[in-house]
C-alpha positions as CSV (number, residue, x, y, z in Angstrom):
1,X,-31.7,113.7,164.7
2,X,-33.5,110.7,163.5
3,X,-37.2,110.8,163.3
4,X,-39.6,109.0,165.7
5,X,-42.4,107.3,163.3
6,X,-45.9,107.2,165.6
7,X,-48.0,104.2,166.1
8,X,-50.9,106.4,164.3
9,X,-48.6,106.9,161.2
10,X,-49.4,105.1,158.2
11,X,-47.5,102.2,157.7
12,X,-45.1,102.3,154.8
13,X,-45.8,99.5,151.8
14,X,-42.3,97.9,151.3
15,X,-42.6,96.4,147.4
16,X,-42.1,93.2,147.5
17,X,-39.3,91.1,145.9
18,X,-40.8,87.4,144.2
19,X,-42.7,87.9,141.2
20,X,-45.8,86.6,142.6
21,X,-45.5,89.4,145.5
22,X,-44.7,91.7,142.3
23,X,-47.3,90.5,140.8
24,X,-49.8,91.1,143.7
25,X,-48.3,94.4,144.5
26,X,-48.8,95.6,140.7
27,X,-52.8,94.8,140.9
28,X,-53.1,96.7,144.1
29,X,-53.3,93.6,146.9
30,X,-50.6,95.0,148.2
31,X,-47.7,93.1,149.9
32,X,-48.2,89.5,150.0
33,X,-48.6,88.4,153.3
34,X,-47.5,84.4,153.3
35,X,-48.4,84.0,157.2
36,X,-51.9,85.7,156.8
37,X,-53.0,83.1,154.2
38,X,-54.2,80.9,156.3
39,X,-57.2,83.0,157.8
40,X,-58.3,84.0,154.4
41,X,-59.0,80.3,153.3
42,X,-60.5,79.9,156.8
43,X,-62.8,82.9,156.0
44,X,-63.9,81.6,152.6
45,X,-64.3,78.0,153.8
46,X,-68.1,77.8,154.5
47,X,-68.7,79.5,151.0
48,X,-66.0,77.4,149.1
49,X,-68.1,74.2,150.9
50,X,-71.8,75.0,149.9
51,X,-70.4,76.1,146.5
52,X,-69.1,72.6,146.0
53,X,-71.4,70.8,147.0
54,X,-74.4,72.6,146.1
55,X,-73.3,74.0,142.6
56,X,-70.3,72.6,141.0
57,X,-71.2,69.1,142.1
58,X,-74.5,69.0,140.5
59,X,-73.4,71.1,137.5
60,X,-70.1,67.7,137.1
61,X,-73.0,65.0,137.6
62,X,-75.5,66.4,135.2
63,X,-72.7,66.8,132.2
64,X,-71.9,63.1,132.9
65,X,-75.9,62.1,133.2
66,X,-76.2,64.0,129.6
67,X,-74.0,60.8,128.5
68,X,-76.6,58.3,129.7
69,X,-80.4,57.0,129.7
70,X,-82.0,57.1,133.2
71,X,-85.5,56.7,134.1
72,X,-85.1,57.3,137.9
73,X,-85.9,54.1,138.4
74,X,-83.1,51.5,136.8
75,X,-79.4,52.4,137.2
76,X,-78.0,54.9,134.6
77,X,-77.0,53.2,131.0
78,X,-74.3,54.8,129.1
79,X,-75.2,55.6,125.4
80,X,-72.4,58.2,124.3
81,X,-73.8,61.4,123.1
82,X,-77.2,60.0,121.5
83,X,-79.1,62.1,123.6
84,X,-77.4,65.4,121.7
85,X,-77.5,64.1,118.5
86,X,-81.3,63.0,119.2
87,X,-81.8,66.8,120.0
88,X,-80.9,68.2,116.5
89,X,-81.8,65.2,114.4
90,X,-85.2,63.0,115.8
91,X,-86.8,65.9,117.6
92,X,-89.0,68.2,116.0
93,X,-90.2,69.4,119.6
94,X,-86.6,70.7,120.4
95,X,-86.9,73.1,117.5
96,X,-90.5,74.4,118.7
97,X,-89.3,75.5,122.1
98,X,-86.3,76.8,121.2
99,X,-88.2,78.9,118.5
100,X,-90.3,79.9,121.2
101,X,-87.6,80.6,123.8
102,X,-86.0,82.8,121.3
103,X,-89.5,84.8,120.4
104,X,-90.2,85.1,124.2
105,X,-86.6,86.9,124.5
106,X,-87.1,89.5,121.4
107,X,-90.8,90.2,122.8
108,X,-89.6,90.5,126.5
109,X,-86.0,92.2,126.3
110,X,-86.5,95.1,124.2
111,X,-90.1,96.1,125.8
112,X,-88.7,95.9,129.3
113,X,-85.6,97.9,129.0
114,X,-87.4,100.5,127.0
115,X,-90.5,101.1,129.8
116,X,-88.0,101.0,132.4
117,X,-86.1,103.8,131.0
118,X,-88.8,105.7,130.4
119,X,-90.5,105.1,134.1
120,X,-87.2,105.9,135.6
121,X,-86.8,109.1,133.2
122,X,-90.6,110.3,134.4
123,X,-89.8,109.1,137.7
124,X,-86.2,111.1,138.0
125,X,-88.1,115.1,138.1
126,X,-90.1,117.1,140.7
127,X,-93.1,115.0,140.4
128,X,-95.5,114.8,143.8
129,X,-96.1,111.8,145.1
130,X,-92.7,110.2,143.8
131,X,-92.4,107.7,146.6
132,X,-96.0,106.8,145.9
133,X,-95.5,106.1,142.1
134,X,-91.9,104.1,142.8
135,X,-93.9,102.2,145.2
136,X,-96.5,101.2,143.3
137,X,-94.4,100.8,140.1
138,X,-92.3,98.2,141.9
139,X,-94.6,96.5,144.0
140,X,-95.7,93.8,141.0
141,X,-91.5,93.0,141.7
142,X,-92.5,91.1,145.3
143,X,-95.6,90.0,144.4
144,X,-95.7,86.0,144.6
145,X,-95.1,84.9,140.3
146,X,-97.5,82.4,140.9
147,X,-100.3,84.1,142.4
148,X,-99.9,87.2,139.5
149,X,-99.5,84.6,137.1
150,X,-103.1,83.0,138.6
151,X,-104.8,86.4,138.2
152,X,-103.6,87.3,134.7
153,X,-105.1,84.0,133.9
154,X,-108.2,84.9,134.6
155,X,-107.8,88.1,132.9
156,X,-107.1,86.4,129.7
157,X,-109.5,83.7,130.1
158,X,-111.4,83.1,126.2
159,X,-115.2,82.5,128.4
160,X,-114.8,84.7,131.5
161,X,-111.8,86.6,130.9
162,X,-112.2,90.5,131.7
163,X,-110.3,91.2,128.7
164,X,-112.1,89.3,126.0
165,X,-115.3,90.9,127.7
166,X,-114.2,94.1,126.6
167,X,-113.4,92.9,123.4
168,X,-117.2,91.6,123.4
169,X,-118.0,95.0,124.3
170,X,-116.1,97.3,121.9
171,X,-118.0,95.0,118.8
172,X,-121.3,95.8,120.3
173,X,-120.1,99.7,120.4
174,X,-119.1,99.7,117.1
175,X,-122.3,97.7,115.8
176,X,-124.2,100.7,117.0
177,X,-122.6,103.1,114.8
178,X,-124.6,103.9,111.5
179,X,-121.8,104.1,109.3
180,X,-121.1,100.7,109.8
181,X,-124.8,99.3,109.8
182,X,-124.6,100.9,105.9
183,X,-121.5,99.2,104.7
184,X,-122.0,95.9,104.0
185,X,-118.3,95.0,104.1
186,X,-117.4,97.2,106.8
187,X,-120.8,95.7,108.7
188,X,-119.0,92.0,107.7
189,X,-115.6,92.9,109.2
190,X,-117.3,94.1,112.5
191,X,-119.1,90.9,112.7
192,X,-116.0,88.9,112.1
193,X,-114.0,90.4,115.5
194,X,-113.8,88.2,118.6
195,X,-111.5,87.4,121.3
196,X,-108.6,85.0,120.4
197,X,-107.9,82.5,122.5
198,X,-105.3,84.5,125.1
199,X,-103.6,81.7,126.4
200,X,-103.4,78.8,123.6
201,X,-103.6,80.6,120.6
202,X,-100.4,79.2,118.5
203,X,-98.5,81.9,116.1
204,X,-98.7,81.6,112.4
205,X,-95.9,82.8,110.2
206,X,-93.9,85.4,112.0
207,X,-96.6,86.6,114.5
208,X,-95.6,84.6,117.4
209,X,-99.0,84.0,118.8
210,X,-101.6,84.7,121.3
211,X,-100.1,82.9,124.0
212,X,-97.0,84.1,123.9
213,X,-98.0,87.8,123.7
214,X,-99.9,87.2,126.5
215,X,-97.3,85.4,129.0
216,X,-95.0,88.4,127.6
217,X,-97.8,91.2,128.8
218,X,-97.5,89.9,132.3
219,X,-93.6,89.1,132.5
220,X,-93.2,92.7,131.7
221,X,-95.4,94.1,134.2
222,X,-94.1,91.5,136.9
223,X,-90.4,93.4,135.9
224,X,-90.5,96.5,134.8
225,X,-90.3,97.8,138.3
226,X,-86.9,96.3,138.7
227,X,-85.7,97.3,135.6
228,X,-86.9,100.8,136.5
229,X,-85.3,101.0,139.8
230,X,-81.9,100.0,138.7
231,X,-82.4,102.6,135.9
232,X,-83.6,105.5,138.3
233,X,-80.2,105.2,140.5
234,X,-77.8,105.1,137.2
235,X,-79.8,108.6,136.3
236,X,-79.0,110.1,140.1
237,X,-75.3,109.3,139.3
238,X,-74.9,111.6,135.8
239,X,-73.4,114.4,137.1
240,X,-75.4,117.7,137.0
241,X,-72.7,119.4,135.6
242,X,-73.1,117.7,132.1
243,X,-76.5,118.5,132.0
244,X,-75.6,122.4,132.6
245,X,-72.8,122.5,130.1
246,X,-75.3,121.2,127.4
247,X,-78.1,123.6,128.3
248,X,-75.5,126.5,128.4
249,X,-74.3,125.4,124.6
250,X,-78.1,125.2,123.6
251,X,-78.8,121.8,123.5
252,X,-82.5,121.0,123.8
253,X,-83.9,118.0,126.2
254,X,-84.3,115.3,123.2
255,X,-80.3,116.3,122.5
256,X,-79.3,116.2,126.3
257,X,-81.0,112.6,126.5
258,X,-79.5,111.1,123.2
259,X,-76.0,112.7,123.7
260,X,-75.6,112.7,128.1
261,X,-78.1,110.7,129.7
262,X,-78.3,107.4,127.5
263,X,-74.4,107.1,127.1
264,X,-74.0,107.9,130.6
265,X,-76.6,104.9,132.1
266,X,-75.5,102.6,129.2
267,X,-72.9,100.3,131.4
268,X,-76.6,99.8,133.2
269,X,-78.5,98.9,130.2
270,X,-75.6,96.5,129.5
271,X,-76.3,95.1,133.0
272,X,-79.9,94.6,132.6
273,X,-79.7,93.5,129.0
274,X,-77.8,90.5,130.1
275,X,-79.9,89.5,133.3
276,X,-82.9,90.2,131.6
277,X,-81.6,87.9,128.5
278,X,-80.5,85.1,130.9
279,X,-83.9,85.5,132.5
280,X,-85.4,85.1,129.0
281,X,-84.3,82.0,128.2
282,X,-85.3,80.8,131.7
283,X,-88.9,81.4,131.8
284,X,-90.5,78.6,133.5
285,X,-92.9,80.1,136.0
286,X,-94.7,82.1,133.8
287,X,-96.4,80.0,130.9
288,X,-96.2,77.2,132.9
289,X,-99.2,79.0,135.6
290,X,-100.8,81.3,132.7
291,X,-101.4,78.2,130.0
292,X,-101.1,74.8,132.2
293,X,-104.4,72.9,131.8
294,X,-106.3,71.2,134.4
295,X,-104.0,68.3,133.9
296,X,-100.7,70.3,134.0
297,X,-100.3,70.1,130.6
298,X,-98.9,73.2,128.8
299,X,-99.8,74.3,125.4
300,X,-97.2,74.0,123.1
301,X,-98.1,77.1,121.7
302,X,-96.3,79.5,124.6
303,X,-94.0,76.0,126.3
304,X,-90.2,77.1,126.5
305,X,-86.7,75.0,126.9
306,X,-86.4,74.8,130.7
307,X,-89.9,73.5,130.6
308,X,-89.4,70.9,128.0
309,X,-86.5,70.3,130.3
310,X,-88.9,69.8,133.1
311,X,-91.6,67.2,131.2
312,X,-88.9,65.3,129.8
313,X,-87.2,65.0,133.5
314,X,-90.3,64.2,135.3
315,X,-93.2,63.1,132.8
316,X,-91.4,61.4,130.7
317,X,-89.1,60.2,132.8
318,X,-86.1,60.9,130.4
319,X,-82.9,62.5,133.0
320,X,-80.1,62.4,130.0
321,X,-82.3,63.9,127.7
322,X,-83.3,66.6,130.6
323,X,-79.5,66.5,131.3
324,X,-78.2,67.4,127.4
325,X,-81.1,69.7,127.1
326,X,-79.7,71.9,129.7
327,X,-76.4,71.8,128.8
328,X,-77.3,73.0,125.6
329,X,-79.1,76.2,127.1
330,X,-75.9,76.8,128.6
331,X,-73.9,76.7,125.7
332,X,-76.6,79.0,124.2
333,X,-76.6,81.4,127.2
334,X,-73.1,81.2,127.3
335,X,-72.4,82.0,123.5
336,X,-74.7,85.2,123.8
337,X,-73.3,86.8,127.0
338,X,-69.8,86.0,125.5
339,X,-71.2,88.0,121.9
340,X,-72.8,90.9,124.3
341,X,-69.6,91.3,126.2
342,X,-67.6,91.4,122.8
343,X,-70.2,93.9,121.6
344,X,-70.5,95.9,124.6
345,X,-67.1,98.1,123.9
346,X,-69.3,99.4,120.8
347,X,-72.1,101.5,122.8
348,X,-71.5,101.1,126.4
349,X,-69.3,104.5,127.6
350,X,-67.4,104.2,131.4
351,X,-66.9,107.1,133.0
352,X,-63.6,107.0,133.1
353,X,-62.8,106.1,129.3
């Protein structure tokens, strides 16, 4: 008696016979269906539209503008690849913010992954209040940048700066002490401590400078929160059950977070590494609020790339140069999240490997 199939049954996937239905079928698309193409495109068509004409159109424009000299005014004159070759040859400012982009990234990077770990790890117990703290730990995250960025300046303001006043203060306290009113050398140091100049203070040998510490204090604290949270949901995903094993085969908590907990959230660090790097060599917002003078006018001490992209597009005029600039970050950005990715199968451990 032949067997009646229900309309509730599960349909049965017929593999398909062209090798691009093979093809499809072996990487789990299942059959290729050629009359249901249509609607797919149809689906994707608004994105496909914005994506061409808002991204990959500008991205095709300014890697032909990189070829040319345009002040915004006259029409674009081509002059070959002078602008690239002016970049690395007649250019010492080039070098400066790319020196500084690079500093901005070591002093940001490591700092941020390393307090987010630990905020989540303090974060991921019994604590009271743990809604509370994850609150206020993240709310710096949507806070306006500019408006934080205002207040820090005033923080680290040389005359009225709350912390240079403290500076001011902590001399004054140690003035008092005896010990120091009897050494006349120690007396001298005391006398030679002030407060550096937080947001123009230029670095000298291989301490970056003031500036740049100081836009790096607050790009941390604007972050950390996010870094934090994306850290405290790959630590409610390691499996209890590891945890257990280790404690029953006498591992103590430094061995159960070196051995289970890091290797299990590292395809996460490897996540936030690379955003955080790409957001690195972006920084714009930051200096540009903390350090700009009266006049807009950023010290060079703390500027970065994209804003020496930004004077040379619209104070000086310069679009190429703006142009070749950029497309030299990207083959930058590009050749370090190409290394990380090459580097990852080192130290990040899947689950399922």
């Amino acid at each position: 008696m032949e067997r009646v199939t229900h309309a509730s049954s599960p349909a049965v996937q017929v593999q398909p016979g062209s090798l691009r239905q093979k093809l499809a079928y072996k990487l789990g698309l299942g059959v290729w269906r050629a009359d249901q193409q249509f609607e797919g495109y149809i689906f994707i068509l608004p994105s496909l539209i914005g994506f061409l004409i808002f991204v990959l159109t500008p991205i095709l424009i300014s890697f032909a503008l990189s070829f040319h000299e345009w002040d915004l005014l006259t029409p674009p004159q081509f002059i070959g690849p002078a602008n690239y070759l002016e970049l690395f040859t007649n250019d010492p400012l080039f070098g400066t913010v790319m020196k500084n982009t690079f500093w901005y990234t070591a002093l940001i990077v490591p700092v941020q992954l390393t307090l987010g770990l630990l905020l989540a790890l303090a974060l991921n117990t019994g604590l009271r209040g743990l809604k509370l703290y994850r609150m206020l730990y993240f709310m710096p995250v949507v806070a306006s940048a500019v408006a934080a960025a205002m207040v820090f300046r005033l923080l680290f303001n040389q005359q009225t700066g709350v912390i240079p006043s403290w500076i001011w203060q902590i001399k004054e306290f140690l003035l008092g002490f005896g010990i120091v009113q009897g050494s006349p050398s120690l007396l001298e140091w005391v006398q030679t401590i002030e407060p550096p100049d937080f947001l123009n203070a230029p670095g000298q040998g291989i301490f970056p400078g003031w500036a740049m510490i100081s836009v790096a204090i607050f790009t941390i604290w604007k972050n950390v929160g996010f870094t934090m949270v994306i850290y405290l949901a790959a630590l409610q995903a390691v499996p209890e059950t590891l945890y257990d094993a280790a404690e029953v085969d006498g591992a103590n908590k430094w061995q159960r977070l070196r051995y289970i907990t890091i290797p299990m959230v590292s395809p996460t660090t490897f996540f936030l590494l690379v955003i955080q790097m790409l957001g690195a060599f972006q920084l714009f917002t930051e200096p540009f609020i903390m350090t700009a003078s009266t006049q807009n006018q950023v010290a060079l001490a703390s500027s970065a790339i994209v804003m020496y992209i930004y004077d040379n597009a619209f104070d000086f005029q310069r679009m190429g140069k703006a142009a070749a600039i950029s497309w030299v970050l990207f083959a930058i950005v590009f050749a370090v999240t190409i290394l990380q990715t090459i580097l990852q199968r080192r130290w990040v451990h899947y689950e399922t490997e």
